[in-house]
C-alpha positions in Angstrom: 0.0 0.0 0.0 2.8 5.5 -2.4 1.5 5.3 0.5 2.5 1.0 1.8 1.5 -1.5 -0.1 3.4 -4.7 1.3 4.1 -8.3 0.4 1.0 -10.7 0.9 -0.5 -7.3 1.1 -1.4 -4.0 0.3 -0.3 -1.3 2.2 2.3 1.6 -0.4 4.5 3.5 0.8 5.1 3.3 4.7 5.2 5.0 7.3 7.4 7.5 7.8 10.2 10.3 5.9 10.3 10.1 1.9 13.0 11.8 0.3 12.5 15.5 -1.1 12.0 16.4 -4.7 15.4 17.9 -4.7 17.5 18.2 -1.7 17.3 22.0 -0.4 20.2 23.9 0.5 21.4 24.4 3.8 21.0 27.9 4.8 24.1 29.1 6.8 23.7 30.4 10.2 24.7 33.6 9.8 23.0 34.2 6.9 19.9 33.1 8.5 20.8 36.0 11.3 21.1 38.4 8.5 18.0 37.6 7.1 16.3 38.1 10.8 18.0 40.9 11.0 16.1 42.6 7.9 12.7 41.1 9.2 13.4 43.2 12.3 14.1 46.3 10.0 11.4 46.2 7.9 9.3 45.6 10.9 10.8 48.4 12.8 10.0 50.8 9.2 6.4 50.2 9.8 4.3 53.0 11.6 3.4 52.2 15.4 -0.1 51.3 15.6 -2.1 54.2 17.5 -5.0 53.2 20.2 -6.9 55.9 19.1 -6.8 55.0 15.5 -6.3 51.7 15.8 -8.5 50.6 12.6 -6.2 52.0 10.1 -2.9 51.4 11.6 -3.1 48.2 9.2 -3.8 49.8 6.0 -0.1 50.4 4.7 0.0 46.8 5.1 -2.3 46.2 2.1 -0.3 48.2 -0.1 2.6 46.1 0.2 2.5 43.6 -3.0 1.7 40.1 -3.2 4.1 37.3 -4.3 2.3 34.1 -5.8 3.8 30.9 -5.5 4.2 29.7 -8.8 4.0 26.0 -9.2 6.5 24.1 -11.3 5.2 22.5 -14.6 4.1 19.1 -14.3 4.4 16.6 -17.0 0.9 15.1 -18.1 1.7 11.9 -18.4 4.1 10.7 -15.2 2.9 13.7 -12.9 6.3 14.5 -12.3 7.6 18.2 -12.3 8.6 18.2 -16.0 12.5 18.9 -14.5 12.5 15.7 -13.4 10.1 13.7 -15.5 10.8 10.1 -15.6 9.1 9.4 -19.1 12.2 8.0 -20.4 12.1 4.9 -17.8 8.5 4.3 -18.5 7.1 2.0 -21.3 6.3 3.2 -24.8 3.4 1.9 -25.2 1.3 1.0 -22.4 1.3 -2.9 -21.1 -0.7 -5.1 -23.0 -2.9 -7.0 -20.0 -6.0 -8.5 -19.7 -6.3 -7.9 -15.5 -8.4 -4.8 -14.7 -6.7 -3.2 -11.5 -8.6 -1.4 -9.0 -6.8 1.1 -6.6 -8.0 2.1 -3.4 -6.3 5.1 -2.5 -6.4 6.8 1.0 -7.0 10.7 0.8 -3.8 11.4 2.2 -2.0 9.6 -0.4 -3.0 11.3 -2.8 -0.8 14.2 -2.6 2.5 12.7 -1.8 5.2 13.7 -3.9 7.0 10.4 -4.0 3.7 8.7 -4.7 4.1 5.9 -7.1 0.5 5.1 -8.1 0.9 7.8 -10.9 3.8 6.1 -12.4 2.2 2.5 -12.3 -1.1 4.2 -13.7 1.0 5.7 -16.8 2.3 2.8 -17.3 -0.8 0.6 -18.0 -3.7 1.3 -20.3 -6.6 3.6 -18.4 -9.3 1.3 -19.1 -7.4 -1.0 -17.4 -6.5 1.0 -13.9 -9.2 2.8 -12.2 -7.7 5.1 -8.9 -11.2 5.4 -6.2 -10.1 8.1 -3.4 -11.6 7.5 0.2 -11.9 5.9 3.0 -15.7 4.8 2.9 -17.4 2.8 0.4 -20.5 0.9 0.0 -23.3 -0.2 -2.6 -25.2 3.1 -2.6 -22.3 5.3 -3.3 -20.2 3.5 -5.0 -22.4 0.9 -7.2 -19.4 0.1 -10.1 -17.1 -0.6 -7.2 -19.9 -3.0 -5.2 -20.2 -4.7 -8.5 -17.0 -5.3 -9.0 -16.2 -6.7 -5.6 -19.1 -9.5 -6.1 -17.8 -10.7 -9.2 -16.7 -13.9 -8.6 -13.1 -13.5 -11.2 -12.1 -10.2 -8.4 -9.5 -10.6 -6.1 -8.0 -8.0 -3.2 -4.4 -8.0 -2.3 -4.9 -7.8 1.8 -2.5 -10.2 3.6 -4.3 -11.8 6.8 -5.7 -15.2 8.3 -7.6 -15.8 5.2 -5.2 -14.4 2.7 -4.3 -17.6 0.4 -1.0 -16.9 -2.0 -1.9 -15.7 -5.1 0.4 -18.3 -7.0 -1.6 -21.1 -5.6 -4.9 -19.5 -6.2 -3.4 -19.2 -10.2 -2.6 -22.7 -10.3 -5.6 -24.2 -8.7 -8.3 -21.9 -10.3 -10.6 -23.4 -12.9 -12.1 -19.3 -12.9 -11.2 -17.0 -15.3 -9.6 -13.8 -13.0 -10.3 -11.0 -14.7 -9.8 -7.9 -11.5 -7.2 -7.1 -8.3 -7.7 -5.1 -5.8 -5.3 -3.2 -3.8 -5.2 -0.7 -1.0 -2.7 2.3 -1.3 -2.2 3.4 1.9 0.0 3.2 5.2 -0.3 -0.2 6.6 -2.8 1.3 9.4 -4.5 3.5 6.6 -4.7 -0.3 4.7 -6.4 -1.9 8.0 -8.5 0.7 8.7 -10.3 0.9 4.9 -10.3 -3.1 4.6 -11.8 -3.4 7.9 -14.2 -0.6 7.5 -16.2 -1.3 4.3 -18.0 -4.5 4.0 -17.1 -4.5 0.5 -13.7 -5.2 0.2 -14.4 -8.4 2.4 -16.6 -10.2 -0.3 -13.7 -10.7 -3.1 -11.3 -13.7 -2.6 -8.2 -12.3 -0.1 -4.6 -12.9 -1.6 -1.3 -12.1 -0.3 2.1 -12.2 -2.3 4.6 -15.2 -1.3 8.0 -13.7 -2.0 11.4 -13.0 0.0 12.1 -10.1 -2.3 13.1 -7.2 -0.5 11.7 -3.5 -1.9 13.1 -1.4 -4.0 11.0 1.7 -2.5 14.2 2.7 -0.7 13.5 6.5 0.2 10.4 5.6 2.2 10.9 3.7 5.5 8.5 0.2 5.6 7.2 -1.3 8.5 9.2 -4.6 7.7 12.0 -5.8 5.1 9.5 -7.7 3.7 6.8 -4.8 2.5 6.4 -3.7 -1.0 5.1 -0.3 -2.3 1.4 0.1 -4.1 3.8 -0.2 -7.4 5.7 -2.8 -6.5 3.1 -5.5 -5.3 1.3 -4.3 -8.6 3.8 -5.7 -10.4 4.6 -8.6 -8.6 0.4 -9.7 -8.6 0.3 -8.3 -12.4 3.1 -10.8 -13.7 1.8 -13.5 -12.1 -1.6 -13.1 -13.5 -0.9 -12.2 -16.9 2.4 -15.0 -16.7 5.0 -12.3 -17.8 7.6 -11.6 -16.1 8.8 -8.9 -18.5 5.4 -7.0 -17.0 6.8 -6.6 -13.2 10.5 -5.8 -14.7 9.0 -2.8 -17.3 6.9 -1.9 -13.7 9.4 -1.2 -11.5 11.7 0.7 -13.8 10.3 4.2 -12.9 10.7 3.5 -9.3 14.2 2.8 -9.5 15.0 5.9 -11.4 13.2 7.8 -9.0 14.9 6.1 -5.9 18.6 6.7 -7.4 17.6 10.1 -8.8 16.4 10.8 -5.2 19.3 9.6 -3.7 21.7 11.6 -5.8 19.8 14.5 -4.8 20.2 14.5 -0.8 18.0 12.0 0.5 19.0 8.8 2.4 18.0 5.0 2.6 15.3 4.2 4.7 16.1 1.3 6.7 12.9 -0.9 7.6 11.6 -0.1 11.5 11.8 -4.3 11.8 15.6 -3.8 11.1 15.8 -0.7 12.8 14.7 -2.4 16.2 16.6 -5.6 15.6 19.7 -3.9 15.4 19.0 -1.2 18.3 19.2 1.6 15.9 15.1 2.7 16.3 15.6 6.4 17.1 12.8 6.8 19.2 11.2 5.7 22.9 9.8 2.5 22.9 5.7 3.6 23.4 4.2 2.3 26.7 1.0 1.8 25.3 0.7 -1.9 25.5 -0.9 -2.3 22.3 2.3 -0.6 20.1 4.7 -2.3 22.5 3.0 -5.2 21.3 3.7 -4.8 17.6 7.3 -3.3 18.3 8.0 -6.8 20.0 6.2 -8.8 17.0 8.0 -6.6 14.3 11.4 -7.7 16.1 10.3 -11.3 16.1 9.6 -11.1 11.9 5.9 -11.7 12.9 3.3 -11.0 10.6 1.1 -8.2 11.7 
């Protein structure tokens, strides 16, 4: 699940720090003095308010001009700030499937600048991904989606107790598969939209069966075993369509943005599981029981 989408699961991108667009520049100390320094001038410039006419000591304030943000140009297709578009990494044509893939996105997702639904979206045909934005569903709201999870050929990417491994379900299946699922989200973003709509409980639960390690570097995962929304896309994807050229042409983008990221300031996320096996989690161990609990499972390479 850009925001974490994980293995057996769907969860993208985790749960804390992503790397910047492009690393900032340290502002030195005592230029940052000099710059307070004119604040305090300018301020000092301004005309004291006075009681007695104290409803127009403000109105040389709205003569000073305005300065609009101007927002960099994005490119159409990868949503990238054109600067740093990633086009030449993606496909170009888009992948030739059969699966329809469904992604649930949380709302807070959805603005992320290292998102990576956008780049899995441009690389696959639109009639075939569909992006749904909230965290409540049902049958009256949402009718295409409710149809969609009672069709018997849907699946949903949501590791758990019932969860069976997608490449047994494959293999086994007489049924035609035609749909997947998957929650983009942080792993408690994931929980609390699977648990929370009835509908997402009526297609057949599948989880991904793999020791592979994610590429999704700039973004800390609860585990080293979580994948991002893109990645566990195309890990489910080749499987279904039986191409492994499909999750390799995937995960391109994702590892030009990681190393372009990387070259640009930011810093390899280390998984929290690795983080507390190795004594290097940065912050107090929380005393609710609850977290403690999960800390303690995370460091035992429980599944959660």
């Amino acid at each position: 699940m850009e925001t974490e989408a994980a293995v057996g699961g769907s969860a993208e991108a985790a749960l804390a720090g992503s790397g910047a667009e492009a690393a900032e520049p340290l502002v030195p100390r005592e230029t940052a003095r000099e710059g307070e320094g004119a604040v305090e001038s300018a301020t000092a410039a301004l005309p004291s308010p006075d009681p007695e006419n104290s409803g127009n000591c403000a109105d040389g304030l709205w003569e000073l001009p305005v300065e609009h943000a101007l927002r960099r140009p994005q490119c159409s297709r990868c949503s990238r700030p054109q600067k740093v578009c990633l086009c030449p990494f993606l496909p170009v044509h888009p992948l030739n499937i059969s699966t329809n893939l469904y992604i649930i996105q949380h709302p807070a997702e959805e603005n992320k600048v290292l998102r990576t639904v956008p780049l899995l979206a441009a690389c696959l045909p639109q009639d075939k991904v569909k992006v749904k934005i909230g965290r409540r569903f049902s049958e009256e709201r949402d009718p295409e989606l409710s149809a969609i999870c009672r069709n018997p050929g849907t699946l949903i990417l949501y590791p758990g107790a019932e969860a069976i491994n997608l490449e047994e379900l494959i293999s086994n299946s007489p049924n035609h598969l035609s749909t997947i699922i998957i929650i983009d989200g942080t792993w408690s973003q994931a929980k609390d939209i699977f648990y929370k709509n009835s509908l997402f409980r009526l297609p057949r639960q599948v989880q991904l069966k793999t020791s592979v390690s994610s590429q999704y570097v700039i973004r800390t995962q609860p585990t080293n075993r979580c994948l991002s929304t893109l990645e566990c896309a195309a890990v489910a994807l080749a499987i279904l369509e039986k191409n492994d050229h499909i999750q390799e042409t995937l995960l391109r983008p994702l590892q030009a943005l990681c190393s372009f990221q990387l070259q640009h300031g930011a810093q390899i996320r280390l998984s929290k599981e690795h983080l507390l096996k190795n004594g290097l989690y940065p912050k107090p161990m929380p005393k609710n029981k609850r977290k403690l609990r999960k800390m303690e499972l995370l460091m035992n390479s429980v599944k959660i």
